[in-house]
C-alpha positions as CSV (number, residue, x, y, z in Angstrom):
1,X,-54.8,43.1,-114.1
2,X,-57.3,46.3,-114.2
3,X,-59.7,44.0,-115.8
4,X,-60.4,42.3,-112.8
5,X,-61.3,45.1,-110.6
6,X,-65.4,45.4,-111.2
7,X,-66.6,48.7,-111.7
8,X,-68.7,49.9,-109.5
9,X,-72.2,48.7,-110.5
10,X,-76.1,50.7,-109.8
11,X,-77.7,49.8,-107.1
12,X,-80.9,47.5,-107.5
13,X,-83.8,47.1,-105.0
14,X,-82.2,43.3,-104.7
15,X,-78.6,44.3,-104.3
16,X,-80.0,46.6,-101.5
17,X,-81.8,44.1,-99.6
18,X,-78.8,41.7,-99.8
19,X,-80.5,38.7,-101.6
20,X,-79.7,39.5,-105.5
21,X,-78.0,36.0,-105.5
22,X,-80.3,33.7,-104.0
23,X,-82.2,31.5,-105.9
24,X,-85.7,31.8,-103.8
25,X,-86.2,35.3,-104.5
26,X,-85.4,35.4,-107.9
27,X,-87.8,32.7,-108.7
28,X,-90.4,34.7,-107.0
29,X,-90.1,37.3,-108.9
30,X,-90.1,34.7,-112.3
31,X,-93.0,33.2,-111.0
32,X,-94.8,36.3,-110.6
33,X,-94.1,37.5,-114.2
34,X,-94.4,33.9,-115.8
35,X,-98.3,34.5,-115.0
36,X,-100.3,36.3,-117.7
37,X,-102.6,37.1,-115.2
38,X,-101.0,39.3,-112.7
39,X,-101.3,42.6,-112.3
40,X,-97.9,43.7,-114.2
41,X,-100.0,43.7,-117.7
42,X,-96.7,42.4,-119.0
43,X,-98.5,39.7,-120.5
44,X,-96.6,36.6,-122.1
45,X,-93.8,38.2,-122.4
46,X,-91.7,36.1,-119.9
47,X,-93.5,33.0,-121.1
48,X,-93.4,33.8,-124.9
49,X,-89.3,34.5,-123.9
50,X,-88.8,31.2,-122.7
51,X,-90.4,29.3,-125.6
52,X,-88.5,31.3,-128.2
53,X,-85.3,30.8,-126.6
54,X,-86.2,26.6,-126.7
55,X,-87.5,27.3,-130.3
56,X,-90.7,26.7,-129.5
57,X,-93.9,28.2,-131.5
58,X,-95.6,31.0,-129.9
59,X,-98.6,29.8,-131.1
60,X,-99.4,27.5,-128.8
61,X,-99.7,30.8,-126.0
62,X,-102.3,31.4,-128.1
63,X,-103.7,28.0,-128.5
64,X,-103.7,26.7,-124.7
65,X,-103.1,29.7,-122.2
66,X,-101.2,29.6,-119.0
67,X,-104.2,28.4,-116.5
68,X,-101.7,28.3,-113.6
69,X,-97.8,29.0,-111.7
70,X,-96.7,26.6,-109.0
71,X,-93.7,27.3,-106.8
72,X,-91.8,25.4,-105.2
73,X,-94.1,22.2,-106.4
74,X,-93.7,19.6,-103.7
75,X,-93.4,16.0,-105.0
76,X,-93.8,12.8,-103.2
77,X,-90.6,12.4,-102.5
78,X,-90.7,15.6,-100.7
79,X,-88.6,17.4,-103.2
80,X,-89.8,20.7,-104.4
81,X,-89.5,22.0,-108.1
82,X,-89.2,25.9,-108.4
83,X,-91.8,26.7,-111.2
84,X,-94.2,24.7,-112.7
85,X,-96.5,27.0,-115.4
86,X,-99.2,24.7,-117.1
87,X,-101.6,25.3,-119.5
88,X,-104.2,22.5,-121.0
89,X,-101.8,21.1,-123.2
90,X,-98.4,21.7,-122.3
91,X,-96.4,22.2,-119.1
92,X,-93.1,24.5,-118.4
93,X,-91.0,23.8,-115.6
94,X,-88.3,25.2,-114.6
95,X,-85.1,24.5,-112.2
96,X,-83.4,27.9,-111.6
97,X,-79.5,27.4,-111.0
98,X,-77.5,30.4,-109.5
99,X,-74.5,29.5,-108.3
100,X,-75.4,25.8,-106.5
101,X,-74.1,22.8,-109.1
102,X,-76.8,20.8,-110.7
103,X,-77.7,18.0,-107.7
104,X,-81.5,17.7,-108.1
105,X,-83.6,15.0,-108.5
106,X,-84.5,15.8,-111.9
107,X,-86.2,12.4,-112.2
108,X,-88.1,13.1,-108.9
109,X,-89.0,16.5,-110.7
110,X,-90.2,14.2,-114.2
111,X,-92.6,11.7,-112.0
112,X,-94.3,14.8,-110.3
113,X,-95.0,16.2,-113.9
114,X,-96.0,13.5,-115.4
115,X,-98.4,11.9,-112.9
116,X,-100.0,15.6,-112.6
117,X,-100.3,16.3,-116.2
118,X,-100.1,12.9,-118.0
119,X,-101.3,14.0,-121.4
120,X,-99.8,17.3,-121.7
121,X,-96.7,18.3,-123.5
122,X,-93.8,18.4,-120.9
123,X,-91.2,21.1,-121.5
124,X,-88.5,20.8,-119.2
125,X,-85.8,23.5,-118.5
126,X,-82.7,23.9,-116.2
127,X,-82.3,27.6,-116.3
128,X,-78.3,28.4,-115.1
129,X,-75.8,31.6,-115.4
130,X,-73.6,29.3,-117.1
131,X,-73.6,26.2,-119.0
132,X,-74.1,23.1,-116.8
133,X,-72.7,19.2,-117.2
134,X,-74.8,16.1,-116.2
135,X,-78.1,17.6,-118.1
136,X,-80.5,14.6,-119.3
137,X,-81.5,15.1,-122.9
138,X,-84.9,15.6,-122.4
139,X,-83.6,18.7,-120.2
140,X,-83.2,22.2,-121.8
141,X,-80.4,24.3,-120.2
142,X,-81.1,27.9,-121.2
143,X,-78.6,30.7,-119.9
144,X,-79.7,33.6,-118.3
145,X,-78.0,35.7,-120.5
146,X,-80.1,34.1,-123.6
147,X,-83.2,34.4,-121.5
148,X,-82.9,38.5,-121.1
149,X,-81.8,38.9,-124.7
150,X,-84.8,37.4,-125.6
151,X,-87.0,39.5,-123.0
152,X,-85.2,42.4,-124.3
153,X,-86.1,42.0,-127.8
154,X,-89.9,41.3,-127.1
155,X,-90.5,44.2,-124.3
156,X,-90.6,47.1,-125.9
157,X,-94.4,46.9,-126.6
158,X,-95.3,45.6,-123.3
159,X,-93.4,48.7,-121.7
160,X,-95.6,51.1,-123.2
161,X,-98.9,49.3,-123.0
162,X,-98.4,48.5,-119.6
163,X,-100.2,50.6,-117.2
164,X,-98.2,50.1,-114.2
165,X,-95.2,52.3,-114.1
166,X,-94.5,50.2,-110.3
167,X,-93.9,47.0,-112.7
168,X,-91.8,48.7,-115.2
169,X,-89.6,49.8,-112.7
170,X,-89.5,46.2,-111.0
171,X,-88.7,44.5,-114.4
172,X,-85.8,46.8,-115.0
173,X,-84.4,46.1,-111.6
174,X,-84.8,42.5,-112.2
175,X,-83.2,42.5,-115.2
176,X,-80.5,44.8,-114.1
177,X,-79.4,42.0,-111.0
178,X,-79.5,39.4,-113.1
179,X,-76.9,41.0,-115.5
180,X,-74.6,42.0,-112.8
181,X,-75.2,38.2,-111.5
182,X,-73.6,37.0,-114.7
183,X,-71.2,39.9,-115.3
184,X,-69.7,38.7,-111.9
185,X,-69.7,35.2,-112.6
186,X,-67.3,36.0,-115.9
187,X,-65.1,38.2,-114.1
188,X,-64.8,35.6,-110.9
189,X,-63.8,32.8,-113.6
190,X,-61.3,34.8,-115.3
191,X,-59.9,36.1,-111.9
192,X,-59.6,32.6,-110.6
193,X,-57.8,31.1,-114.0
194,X,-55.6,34.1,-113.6
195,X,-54.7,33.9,-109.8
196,X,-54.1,30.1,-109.9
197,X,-51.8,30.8,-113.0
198,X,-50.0,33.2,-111.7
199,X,-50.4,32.7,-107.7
200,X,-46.0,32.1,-107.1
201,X,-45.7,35.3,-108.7
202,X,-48.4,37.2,-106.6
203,X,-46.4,36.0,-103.8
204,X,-43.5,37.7,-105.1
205,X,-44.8,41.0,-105.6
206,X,-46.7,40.8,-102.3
207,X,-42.8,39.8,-100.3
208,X,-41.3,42.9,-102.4
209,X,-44.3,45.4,-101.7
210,X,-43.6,44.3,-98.2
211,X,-39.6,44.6,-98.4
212,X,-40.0,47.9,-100.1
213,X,-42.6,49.5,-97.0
214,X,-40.1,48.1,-94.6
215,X,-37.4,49.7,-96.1
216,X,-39.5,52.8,-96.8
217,X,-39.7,52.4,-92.6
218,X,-36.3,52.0,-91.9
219,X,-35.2,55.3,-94.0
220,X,-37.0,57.6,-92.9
221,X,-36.7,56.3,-89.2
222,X,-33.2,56.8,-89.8
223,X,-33.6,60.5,-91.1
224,X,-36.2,62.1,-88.4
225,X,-33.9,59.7,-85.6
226,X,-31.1,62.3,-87.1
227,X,-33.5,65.3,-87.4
228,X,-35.2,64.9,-84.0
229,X,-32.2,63.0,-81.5
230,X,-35.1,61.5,-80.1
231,X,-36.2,57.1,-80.2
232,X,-38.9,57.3,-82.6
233,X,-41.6,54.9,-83.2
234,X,-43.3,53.7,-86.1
235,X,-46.7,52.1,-87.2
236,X,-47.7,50.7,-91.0
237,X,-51.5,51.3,-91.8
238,X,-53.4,50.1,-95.1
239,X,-55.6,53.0,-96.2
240,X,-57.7,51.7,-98.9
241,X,-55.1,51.3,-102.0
242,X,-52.3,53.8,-100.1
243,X,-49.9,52.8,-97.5
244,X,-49.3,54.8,-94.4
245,X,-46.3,55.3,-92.3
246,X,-46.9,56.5,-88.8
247,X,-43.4,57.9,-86.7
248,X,-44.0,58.8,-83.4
249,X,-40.9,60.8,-81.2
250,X,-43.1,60.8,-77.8
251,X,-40.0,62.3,-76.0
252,X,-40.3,64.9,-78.3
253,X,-44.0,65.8,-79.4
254,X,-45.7,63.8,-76.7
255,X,-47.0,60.8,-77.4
256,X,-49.5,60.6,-79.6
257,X,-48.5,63.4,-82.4
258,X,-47.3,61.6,-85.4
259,X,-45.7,62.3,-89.0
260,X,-47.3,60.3,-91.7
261,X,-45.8,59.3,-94.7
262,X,-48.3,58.2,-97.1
263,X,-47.6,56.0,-100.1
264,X,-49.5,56.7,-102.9
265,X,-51.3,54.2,-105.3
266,X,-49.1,55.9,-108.1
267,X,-45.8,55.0,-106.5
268,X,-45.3,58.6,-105.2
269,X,-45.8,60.2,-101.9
270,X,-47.6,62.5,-99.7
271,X,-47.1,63.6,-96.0
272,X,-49.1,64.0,-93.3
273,X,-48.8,65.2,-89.6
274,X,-51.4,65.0,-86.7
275,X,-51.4,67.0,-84.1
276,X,-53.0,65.8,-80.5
277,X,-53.3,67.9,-76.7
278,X,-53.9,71.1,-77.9
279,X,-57.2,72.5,-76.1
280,X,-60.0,73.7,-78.3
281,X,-59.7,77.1,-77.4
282,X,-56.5,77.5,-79.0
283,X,-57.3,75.7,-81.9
284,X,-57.0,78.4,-84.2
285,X,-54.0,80.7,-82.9
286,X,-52.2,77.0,-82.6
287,X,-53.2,76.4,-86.3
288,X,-51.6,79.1,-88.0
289,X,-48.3,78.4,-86.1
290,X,-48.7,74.6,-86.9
291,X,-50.0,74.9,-91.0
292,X,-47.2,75.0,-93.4
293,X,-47.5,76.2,-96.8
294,X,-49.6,74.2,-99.4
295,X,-51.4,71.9,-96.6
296,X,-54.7,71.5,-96.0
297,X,-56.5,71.1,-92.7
298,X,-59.0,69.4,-90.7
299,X,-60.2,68.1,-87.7
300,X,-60.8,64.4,-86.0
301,X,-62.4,63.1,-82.9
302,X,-64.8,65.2,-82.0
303,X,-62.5,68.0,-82.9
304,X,-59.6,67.3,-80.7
305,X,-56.6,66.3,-83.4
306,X,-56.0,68.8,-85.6
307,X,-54.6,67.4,-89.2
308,X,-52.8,68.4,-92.1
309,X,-51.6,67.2,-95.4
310,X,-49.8,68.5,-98.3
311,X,-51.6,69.3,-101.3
312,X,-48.5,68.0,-103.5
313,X,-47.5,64.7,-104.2
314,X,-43.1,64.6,-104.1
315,X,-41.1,61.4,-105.6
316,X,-38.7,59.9,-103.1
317,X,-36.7,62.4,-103.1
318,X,-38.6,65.2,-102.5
319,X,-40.4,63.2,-99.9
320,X,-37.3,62.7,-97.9
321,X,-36.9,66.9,-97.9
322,X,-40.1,67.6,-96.8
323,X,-41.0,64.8,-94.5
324,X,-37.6,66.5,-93.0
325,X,-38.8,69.6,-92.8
326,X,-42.0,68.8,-91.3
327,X,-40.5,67.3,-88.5
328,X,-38.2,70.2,-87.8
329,X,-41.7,72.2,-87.9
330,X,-43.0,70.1,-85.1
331,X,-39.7,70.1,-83.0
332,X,-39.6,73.9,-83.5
333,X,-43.4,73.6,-82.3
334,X,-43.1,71.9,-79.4
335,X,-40.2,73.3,-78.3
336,X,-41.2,77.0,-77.7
């Protein structure tokens, strides 16, 4: 199941501001490096990509130019296509799919083009992180994941005769989102087969992780109830991947002071006490009678809880003898 969890993934100037997955800004960013003429010197590169991914010949860059990018073309039907790049004889357009199922007017999109540019050569892509259903067959559907390949390959002579290190940068970044758009889309597709396969047995092992904490509760309630003669109390926490076990003997350490045993991700244990009332001024004399051996030590709120935690990890049962013995530390504690 480790092949589910994502790793975690670098950060890109899109992932930052939140909007790596929508569709708007990403064909933006197309549109502005479909055009020859802007000032990233990259050229034809994204325009020479698409045409070799469809199988196109190159040689008609060369022949008829891009002359001009549209976004977000608006047709008479009020529907807008995303990018329109036209040159004198030919015409790309393209419908960029992210995650939203194919439910465009395609047709809508087919009139506009062809009563703008009636005697040009109309290329026609749906562009999609995965394969889509429902395509007409004039329609291309080119993946992403083809798409950068193909960009890849033919960079790496617009990289170094570009003069703009800014645009460079950008492209990497772009590229970079993109990948981790479709890297996520695999993972979410095999983690979905896999859940819905195995859901009834998720539900097991979530009712026995539960049984198991409860139980963990209900022991060593039992053994600081012996250790301390005092009610004791207890609170289960989620810390990240561990488990956390809060007992609480107010008629014994005051209220809020609390023994913690913490279940590791591992299966084994650690254990952790907090310490609350003790003025600041006798923080440190009060330390070195509360510290045991092989703890380490810190402060919370502001300073006014001092903390502690053992250093080793113990199996159950040497869990049991030290969680025992760290409660006889704090009845010792708080009753001198």
């Amino acid at each position: 199941m480790k092949k589910f969890i994502q790793p975690k993934r670098e950060k890109t100037v899109f992932s930052i501001g939140g909007r790596g997955h929508y569709e708007n800004p990403i064909s933006d960013v197309m549109a502005f490096y479909l055009d020859p003429s802007e000032e990233h010197n990259f050229g034809t590169l994204f325009i020479s990509s698409f045409l070799k991914v469809l199988g196109k010949n190159l040689e008609i860059i060369e022949e008829s130019p891009i002359e001009k990018i549209e976004r977000e073309a608006v047709t008479l039907s009020g529907n807008r296509i995303d990018i329109v790049a036209a040159s004198e004889n030919w015409v790309l357009v393209i419908e960029n799919k992210i995650y939203h199922s194919l439910l465009n007017p395609l047709d809508d999109y087919e009139l506009y083009v062809k009563a703008k540019y009636p005697n040009k050569d109309h290329i026609l892509v749906v562009l999609s992180l995965n394969g889509l259903s429902g395509i007409p067959d004039n329609w291309n559907n080119i993946l992403y994941q083809e798409l950068i390949e193909e960009i890849k390959k033919q960079a790496g002579p617009f990289m170094f005769t570009s003069g703009n290190a800014k645009w460079s940068f950008f492209l990497r970044d772009f590229i970079l989102n993109l990948e981790e758009l479709i890297g996520e889309q695999k993972v979410d597709k095999q983690l979905m087969d896999f859940a819905q396969k195995n859901y009834s047995r998720m539900l097991e092992l979530i009712e026995i992780k539960e049984q198991y904490i409860d139980s963990l509760r209900r022991m060593f309630s039992s053994s600081l109830l012996e250790t301390t003669g005092s009610a004791v109390l207890d609170k289960v926490h989620n810390w990240s991947k561990r488990t956390a076990i809060r007992f609480y003997c107010p008629d014994k350490w005051g209220e809020k002071t609390n023994l913690v045993l913490v279940v590791l991700p591992q299966g084994d244990f650690k254990i952790y006490y907090y310490v609350y009332g003790i003025e600041e001024q006798h923080h440190e004399a009060e330390n070195k009678r509360l510290i045991m051996n092989d703890y380490n030590h810190w402060k919370e709120n502001k300073g006014t809880i001092l903390c502690y935690k053992s250093e080793k990890r113990f199996d159950m049962e040497g869990a049991e003898v030290e969680f025992t013995f760290a409660a006889q530390q704090l009845n010792q504690y708080f009753s001198s």
